[in-house]
C-alpha positions in Angstrom: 82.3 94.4 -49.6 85.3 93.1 -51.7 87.8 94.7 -49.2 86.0 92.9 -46.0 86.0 89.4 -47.7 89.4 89.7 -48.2 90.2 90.8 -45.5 87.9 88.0 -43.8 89.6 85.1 -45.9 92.9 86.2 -44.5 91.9 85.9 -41.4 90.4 82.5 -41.4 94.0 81.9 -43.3 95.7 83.0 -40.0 93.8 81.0 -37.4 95.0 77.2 -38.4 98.7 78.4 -38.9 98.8 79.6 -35.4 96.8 76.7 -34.0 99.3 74.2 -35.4 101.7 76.5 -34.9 104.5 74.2 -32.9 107.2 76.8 -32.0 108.1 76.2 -28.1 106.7 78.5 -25.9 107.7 79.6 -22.4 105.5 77.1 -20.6 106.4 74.6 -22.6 110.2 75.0 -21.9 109.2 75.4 -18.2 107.3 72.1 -18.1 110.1 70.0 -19.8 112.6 71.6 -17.6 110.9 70.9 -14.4 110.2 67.4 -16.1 113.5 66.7 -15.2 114.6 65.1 -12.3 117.6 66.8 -11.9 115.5 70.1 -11.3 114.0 70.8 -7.7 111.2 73.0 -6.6 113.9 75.0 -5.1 115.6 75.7 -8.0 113.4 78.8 -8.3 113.7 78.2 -12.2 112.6 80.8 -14.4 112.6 81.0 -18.7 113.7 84.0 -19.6 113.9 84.2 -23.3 113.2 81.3 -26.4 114.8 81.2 -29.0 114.0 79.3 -32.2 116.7 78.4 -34.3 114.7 76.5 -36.7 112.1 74.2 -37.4 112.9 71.5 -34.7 115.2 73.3 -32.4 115.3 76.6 -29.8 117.9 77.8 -27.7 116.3 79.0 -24.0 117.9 81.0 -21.8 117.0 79.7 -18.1 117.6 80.3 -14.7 118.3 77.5 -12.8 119.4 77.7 -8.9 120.6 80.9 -9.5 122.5 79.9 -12.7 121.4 81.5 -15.6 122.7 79.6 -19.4 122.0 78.6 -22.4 120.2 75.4 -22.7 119.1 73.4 -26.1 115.6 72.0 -27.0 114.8 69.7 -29.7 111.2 69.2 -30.9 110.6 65.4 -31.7 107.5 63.6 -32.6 106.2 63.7 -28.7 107.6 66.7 -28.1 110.3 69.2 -26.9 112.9 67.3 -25.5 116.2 69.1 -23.5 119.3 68.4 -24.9 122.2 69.8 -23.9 123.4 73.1 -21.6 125.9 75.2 -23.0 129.3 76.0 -21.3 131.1 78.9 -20.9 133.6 77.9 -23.4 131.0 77.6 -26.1 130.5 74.4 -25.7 127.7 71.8 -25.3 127.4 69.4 -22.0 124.2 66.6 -21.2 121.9 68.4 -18.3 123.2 65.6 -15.7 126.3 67.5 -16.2 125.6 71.0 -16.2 123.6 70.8 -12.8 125.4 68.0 -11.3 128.4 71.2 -11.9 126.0 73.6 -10.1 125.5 71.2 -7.4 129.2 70.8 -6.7 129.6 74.4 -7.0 127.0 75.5 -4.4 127.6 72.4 -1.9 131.3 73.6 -2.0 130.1 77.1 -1.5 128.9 76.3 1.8 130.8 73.6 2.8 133.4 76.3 2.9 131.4 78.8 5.3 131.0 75.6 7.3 134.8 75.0 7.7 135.5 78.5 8.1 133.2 78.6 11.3 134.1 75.6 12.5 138.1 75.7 12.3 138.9 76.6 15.8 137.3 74.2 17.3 138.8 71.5 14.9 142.3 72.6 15.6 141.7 72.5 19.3 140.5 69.2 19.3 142.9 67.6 16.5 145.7 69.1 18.9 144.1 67.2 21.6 144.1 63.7 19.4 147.4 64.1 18.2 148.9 64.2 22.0 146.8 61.2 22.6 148.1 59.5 19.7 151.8 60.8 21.0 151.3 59.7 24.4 148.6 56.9 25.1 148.8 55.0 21.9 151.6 52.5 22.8 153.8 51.0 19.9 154.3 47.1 19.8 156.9 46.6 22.4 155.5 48.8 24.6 152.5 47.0 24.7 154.8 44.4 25.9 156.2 46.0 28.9 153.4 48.1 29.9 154.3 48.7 33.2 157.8 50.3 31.9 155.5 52.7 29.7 153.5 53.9 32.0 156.0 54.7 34.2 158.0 56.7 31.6 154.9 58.3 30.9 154.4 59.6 34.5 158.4 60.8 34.0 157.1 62.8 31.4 154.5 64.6 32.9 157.0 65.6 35.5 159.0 67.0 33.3 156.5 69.2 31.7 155.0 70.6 35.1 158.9 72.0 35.6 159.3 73.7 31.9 158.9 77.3 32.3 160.0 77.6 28.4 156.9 75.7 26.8 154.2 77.9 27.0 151.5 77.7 29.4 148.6 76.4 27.0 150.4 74.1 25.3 152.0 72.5 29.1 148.2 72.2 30.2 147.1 70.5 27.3 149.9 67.9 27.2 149.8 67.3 31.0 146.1 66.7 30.4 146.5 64.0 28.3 149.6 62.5 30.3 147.6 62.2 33.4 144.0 61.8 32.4 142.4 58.0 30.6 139.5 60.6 29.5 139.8 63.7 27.1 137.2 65.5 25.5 136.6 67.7 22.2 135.9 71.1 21.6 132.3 70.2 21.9 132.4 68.7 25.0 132.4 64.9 24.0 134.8 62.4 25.0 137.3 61.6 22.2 137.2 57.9 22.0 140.0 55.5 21.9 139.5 51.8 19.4 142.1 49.5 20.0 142.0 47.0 17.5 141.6 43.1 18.5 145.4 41.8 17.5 146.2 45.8 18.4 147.7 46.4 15.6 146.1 49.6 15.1 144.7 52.1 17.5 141.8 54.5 16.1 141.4 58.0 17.8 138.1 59.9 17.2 135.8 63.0 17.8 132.3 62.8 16.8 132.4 66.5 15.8 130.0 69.2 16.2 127.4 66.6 15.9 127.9 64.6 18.7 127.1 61.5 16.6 129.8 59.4 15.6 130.2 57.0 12.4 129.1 60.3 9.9 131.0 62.8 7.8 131.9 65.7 10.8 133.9 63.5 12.8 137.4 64.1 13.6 140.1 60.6 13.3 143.1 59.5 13.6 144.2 56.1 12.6 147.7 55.0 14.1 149.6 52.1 13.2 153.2 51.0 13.4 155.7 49.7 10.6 159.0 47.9 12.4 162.5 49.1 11.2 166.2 48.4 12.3 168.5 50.9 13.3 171.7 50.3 14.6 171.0 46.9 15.2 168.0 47.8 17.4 164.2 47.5 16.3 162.5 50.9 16.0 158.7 51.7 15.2 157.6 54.2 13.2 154.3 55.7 13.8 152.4 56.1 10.6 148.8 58.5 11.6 145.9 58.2 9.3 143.6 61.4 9.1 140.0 61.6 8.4 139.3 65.7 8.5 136.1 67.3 6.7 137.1 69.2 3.6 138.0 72.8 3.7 140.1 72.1 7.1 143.5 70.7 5.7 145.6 74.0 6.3 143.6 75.0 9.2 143.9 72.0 11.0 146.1 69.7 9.9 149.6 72.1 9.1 150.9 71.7 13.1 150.3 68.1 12.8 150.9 66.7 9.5 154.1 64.5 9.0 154.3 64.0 4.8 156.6 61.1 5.8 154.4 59.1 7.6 150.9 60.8 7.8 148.1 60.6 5.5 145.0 62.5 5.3 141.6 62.1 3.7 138.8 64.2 3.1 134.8 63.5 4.1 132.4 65.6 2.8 130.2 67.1 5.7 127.9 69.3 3.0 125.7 67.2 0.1 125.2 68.1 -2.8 
């Protein structure tokens, strides 16, 4: 009988510790970390192990959007609260961080299958915008003496239909711009053609594979003209302004790019 109360008081001992026992649990690291708006149902976030590492803190290790780390709880007076996400360096970073990093990483990640499919038809078509820009963007004192330009542009075109050296692609592509007011893009839109009001700049653009321009897939070309002296004469130099989707620089832009008076800037077609 002495044995079984003992054993009896040591039970009823037990009972209250565990009850008020405020170690964090699985579910409860789950619920704060889904508490978070930086976490999305797709996330497929899973706890794998808790840690405590005393009274008021536990390290978790979580999976979140396929990223498994290290991430720090606190226990204050309403709760477990998450800190901080550690690095692979050791090191401890806010949440926003660590995902917003995660983000980047996977929006990249395919942003970079979606230039690699896509390339092709971006080079075609920037090769088509930079003949336009060549050839049908006029520099100030052509605008002038239109009629003179136009005629030298039809000299041109004769030229090119008697080169048997230039190869036959490249002749097609750049009689089809000398003789045509209307060129299209690898997706079969019409690359369109902004003259400013005081025409000082001319704006060349391909809505992309989206056929909706304004948005981060299209294709541009800015052109303006600085004036210059040389020899006594006044010369124009053609300065191009590219607006390309990241991940097509080399792909695209290496026949075309001029470091001496071309720009380019990148849009990002994939969010985060």
């Amino acid at each position: 009988m002495t044995q079984f109360l003992r054993c009896a008081a040591a039970l009823a001992l037990s009972i209250p510790l565990l009850a008020c026992s405020r170690s964090l649990t699985h579910d409860q690291a789950s619920v704060v970390i889904m508490q978070s708006s930086l976490v999305r149902a797709m996330d497929n976030l899973s706890v794998d192990a808790v840690s405590p590492s005393g009274a008021t803190e536990a390290i978790v290790r979580a999976t979140i959007a396929g990223e498994t780390m290290n991430l720090k709880f606190r226990r204050f007076d309403k709760g477990w609260a998450w800190e901080f996400v550690e690095t692979k360096t050791g090191g401890w970073i806010t949440p926003d961080v660590a995902i917003g990093q995660i983000r980047e990483q996977h929006r990249a990640s395919v942003a970079a299958r979606w230039a690699e499919q896509q390339k092709d038809a971006y080079a075609a078509t920037a090769n088509t915008i930079s003949l336009v820009a060549m050839y049908r963007v006029p520099n100030p004192t052509e605008l002038i003496n239109l009629g003179s330009w136009t005629k030298m542009r039809g000299s041109l075109a004769e030229m090119f239909r008697h080169r048997p050296d230039m190869a036959e692609e490249e002749r097609t592509a750049r009689l089809g711009v000398l003789t045509s007011d209307q060129q299209v893009d690898a997706w079969g839109s019409d690359i369109e053609t902004r003259f400013a009001r005081d025409s000082s700049a001319v704006l060349i653009v391909s809505a992309g594979p989206d056929k909706t321009k304004g948005n981060e897939d299209d294709l541009a070309c800015n052109n303006t003209f600085t004036q210059g002296f040389e020899d006594g004469r006044t010369v124009w130099e053609h300065h191009r302004g590219w607006s390309v989707p990241e991940g097509l620089g080399s792909a695209v832009m290496n026949k075309f790019f001029d470091s001496r008076t071309d720009r380019v800037e990148y849009t990002k077609v994939v969010k985060p």
